[in-house]
C-alpha positions in Angstrom: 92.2 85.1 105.0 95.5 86.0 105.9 97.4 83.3 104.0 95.3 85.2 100.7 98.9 86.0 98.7 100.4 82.6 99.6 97.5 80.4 98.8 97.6 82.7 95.8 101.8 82.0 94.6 101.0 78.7 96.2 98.5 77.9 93.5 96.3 76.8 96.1 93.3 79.1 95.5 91.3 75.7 94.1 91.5 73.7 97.0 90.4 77.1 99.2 87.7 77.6 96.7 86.1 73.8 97.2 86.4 74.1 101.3 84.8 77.6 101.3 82.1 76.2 99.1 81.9 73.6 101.8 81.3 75.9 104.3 78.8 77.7 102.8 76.9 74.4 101.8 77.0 73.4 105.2 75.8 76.8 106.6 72.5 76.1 104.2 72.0 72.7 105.1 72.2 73.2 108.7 70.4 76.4 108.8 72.9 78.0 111.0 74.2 81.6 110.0 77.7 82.1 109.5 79.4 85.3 111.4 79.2 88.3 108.7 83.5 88.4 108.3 83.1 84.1 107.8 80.7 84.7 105.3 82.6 87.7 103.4 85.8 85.5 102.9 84.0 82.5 101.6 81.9 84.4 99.5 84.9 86.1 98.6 86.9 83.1 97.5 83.6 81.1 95.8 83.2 84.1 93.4 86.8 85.0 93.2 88.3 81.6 92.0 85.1 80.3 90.6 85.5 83.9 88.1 89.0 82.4 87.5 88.2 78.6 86.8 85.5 78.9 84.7 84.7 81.9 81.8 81.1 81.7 82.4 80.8 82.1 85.8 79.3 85.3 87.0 80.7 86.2 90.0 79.3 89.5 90.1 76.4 88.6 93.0 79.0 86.7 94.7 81.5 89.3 95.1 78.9 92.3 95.7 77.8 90.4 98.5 81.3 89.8 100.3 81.9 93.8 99.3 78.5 94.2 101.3 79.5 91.7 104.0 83.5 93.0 104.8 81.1 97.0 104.6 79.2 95.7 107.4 81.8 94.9 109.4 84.0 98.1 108.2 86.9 95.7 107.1 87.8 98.3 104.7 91.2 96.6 103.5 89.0 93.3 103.0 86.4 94.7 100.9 89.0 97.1 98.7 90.7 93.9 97.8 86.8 91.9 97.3 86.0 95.3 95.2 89.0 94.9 92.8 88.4 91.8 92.4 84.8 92.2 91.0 86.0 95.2 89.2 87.5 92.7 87.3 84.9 90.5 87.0 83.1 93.3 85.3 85.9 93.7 82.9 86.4 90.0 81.7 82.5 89.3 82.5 80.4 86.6 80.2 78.0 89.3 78.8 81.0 91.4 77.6 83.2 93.8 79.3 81.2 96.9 81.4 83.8 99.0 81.4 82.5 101.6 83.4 80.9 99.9 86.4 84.1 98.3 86.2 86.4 102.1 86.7 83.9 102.9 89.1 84.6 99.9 91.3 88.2 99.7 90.9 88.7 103.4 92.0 85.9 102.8 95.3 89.1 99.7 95.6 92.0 102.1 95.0 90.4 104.6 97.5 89.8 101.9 100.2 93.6 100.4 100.2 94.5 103.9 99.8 92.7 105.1 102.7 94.4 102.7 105.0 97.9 102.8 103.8 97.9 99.4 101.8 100.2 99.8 99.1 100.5 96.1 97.8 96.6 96.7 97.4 96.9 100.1 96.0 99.5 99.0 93.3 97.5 96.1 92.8 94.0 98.1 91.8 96.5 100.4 89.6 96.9 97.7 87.2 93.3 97.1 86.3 92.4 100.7 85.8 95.5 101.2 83.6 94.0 98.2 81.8 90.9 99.8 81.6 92.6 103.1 80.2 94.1 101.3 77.8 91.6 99.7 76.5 89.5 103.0 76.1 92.8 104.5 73.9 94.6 106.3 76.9 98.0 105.1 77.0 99.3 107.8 78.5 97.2 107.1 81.7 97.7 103.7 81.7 101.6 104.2 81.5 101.3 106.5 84.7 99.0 104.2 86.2 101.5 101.1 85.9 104.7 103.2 86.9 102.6 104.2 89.5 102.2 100.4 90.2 105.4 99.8 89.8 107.0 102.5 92.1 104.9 101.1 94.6 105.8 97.7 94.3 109.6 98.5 94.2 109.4 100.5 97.1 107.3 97.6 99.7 110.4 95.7 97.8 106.9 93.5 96.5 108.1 91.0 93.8 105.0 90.0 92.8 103.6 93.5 92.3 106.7 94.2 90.6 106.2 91.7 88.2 102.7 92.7 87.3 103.3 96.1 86.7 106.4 95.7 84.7 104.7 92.9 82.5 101.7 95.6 82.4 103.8 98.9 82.0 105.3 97.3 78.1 101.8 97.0 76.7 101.2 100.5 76.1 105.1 101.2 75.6 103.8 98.5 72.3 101.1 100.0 71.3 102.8 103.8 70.8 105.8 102.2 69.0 108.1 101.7 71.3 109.8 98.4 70.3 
């Protein structure tokens, strides 16, 4: 779970995805219960990369249960990053966006990484709820929320987050005119 942002860069979030499903195939077959924190991160990586491989995939159960799962064992930064992941998955979901259970979940996220001084995860649940705000006309707030983003990023010298909220902070820049 620690290797998250590498497997992530590393393009290995696939291969995770097939072992974790594994492991949660074998916990069925067998009949023996996984340890709550086991299940939350394979849960967490079946819904998470199945979400990203395939368009119709809900991974809304999937996700609310590793949010409930990483809860239950009061892995806050864990479940923040679980919860903006299914924010998104409520944004880009099969039966159309739900934009509002999506803003609701992403700022529970943005509170959580918040809460324990996780700026890489703070700057990271930013970029959806600007997104969001954009989306819903406010490009004013979604410019603040992706300089936020940005400033956060810059100073954890994060090149990644960097990326993402520069990328993100030109789309509302666009859309006011501001070739």
């Amino acid at each position: 779970w620690s290797l998250y942002l590498y497997l992530w860069i590393g393009g290995l979030l696939g291969v995770v995805r097939d072992r974790m499903a594994e492991v949660l195939e074998g916990a069925r077959r067998d009949g023996g219960p996984l340890a709550p924190r086991t299940e939350a991160i394979a849960m967490y990586y079946t819904g998470a990369v199945g979400y990203w491989q395939d368009p119709h995939f809900d991974a809304r159960p999937t996700l609310r249960r590793s949010v409930d799962l990483f809860d239950s064992v009061d892995d806050q930064s864990s479940a923040s990053l679980a919860r903006a992941t299914l924010g998104l998955a409520y944004v880009a979901g099969s039966a159309g966006p739900d934009l509002a259970s999506a803003r609701a979940i992403l700022e529970q996220s943005l509170a959580g990484f918040t809460a324990v001084g996780d700026a890489w995860g703070e700057a990271m649940a930013l970029v959806p709820l600007g997104r969001i705000d954009l989306a819903e006309g406010n490009g004013v707030g979604a410019l603040e929320r992706f300089e936020t983003s940005l400033a956060l990023g810059s100073s954890a010298g994060e090149l990644l987050g960097i990326v993402i909220a520069q990328h993100h902070r030109a789309w509302p820049k666009l859309f006011a005119g501001e070739l």
